[in-house]
C-alpha positions in Angstrom: 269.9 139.2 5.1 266.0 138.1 4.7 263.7 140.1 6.1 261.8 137.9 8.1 257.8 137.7 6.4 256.0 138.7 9.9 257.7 142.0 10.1 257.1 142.4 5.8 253.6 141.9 6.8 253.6 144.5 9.4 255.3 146.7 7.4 252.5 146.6 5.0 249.6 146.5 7.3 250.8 149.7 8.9 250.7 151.5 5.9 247.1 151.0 6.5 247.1 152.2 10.4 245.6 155.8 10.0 242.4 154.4 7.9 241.6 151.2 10.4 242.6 152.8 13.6 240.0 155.7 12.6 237.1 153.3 11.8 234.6 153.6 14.7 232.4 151.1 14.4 230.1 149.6 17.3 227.8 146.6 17.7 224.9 148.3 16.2 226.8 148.8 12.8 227.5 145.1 12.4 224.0 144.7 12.9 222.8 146.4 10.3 225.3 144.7 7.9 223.2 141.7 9.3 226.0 140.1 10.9 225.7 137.3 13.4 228.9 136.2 15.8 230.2 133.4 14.4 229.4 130.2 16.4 231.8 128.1 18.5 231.9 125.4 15.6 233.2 128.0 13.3 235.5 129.9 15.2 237.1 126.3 16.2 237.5 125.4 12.8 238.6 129.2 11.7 241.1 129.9 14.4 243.6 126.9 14.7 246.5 128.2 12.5 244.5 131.6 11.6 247.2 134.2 10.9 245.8 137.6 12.8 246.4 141.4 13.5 244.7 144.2 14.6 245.1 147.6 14.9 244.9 149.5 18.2 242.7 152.2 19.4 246.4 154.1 19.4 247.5 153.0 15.9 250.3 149.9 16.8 249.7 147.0 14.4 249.9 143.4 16.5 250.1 140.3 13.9 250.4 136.8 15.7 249.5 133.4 14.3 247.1 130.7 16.4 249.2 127.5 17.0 246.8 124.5 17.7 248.3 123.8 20.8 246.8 127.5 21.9 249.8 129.1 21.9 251.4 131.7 20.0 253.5 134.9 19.9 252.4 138.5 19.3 254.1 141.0 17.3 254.0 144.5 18.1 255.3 147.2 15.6 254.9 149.9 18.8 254.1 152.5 15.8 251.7 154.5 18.7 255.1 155.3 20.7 257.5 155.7 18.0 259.6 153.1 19.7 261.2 148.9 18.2 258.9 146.6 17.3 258.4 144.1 20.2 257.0 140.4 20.9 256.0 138.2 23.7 254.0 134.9 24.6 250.9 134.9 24.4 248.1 131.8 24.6 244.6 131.1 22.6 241.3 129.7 23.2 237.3 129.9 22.2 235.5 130.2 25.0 232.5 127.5 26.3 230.2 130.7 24.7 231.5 130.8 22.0 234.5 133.7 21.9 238.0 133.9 20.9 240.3 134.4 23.9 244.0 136.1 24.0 246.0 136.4 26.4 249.2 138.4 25.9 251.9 138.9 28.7 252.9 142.2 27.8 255.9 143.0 30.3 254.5 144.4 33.1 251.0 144.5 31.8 249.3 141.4 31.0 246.2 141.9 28.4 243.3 139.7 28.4 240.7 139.5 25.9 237.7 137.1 24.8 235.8 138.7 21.4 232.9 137.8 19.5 234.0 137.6 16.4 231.3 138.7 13.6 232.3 138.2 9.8 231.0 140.7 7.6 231.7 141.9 3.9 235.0 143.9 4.4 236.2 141.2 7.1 236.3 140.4 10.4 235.1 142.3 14.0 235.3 141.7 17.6 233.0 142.9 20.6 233.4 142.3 24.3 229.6 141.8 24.6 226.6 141.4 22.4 224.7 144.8 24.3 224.4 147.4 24.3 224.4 148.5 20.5 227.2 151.0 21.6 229.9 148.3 22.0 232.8 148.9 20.1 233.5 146.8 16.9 237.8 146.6 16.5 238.4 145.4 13.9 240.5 141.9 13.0 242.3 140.5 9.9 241.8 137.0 9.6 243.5 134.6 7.4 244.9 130.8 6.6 
């Protein structure tokens, strides 16, 4: 039986969980890499079949790929709780301000996001907000 490639792709990326789920970067260090949020242009020719992860604060990998109809589904290798990988809907969209938006309905708790996504030399971050200096940076894998 084939193992299919989203979960071979987690399985890699969470090899890598203890080294980004550590990195602590906020607004202020994207800033001093001279980074500027990518515009709405760009993020609406970059996101339309983007594949994606992220790593959370707690160390689960989710990996999801942007349909252009602004829907997709996210994986979730639940690596923080030592429990089977799990994936729901979820739907896309850059805001009129120029963020990417996700909303994932996570049984029983909904998460909503919208980023500013910042593209820097060792890849891609999102804030909430551009101020304070202090907002945290997660970081994003980004790829076609």
């Amino acid at each position: 039986m084939s193992i299919p490639l989203i979960f071979r792709a987690l399985a890699v990326l969470s090899l890598a969980t203890p080294v980004l789920a550590q990195e602590n970067l906020t607004l202020k260090d994207l800033k001093a890499q001279a980074a500027n949020p990518l515009t709405k242009v760009e993020l609406e020719a970059l996101m339309p079949g983007a594949k994606m992860s992220r790593v959370t604060e707690k160390g689960s990998t989710h990996a999801w790929t942007n349909d252009s109809s602004g829907d997709t589904s996210v994986s979730n290798d639940n690596r923080a709780t030592n429990s089977r990988m799990t994936s729901t809907q979820a739907k896309w969209h850059i805001s009129d301000d120029g963020r990417y938006c996700l909303r994932i309905e996570w049984r029983g708790a909904p998460e909503s996001s919208c980023r500013f996504i910042f593209k820097t030399a060792d890849g891609y971050y999102g804030t909430s907000a551009l101020e304070p200096e202090t907002v945290k940076a997660l970081k994003y894998s980004i790829s076609k």
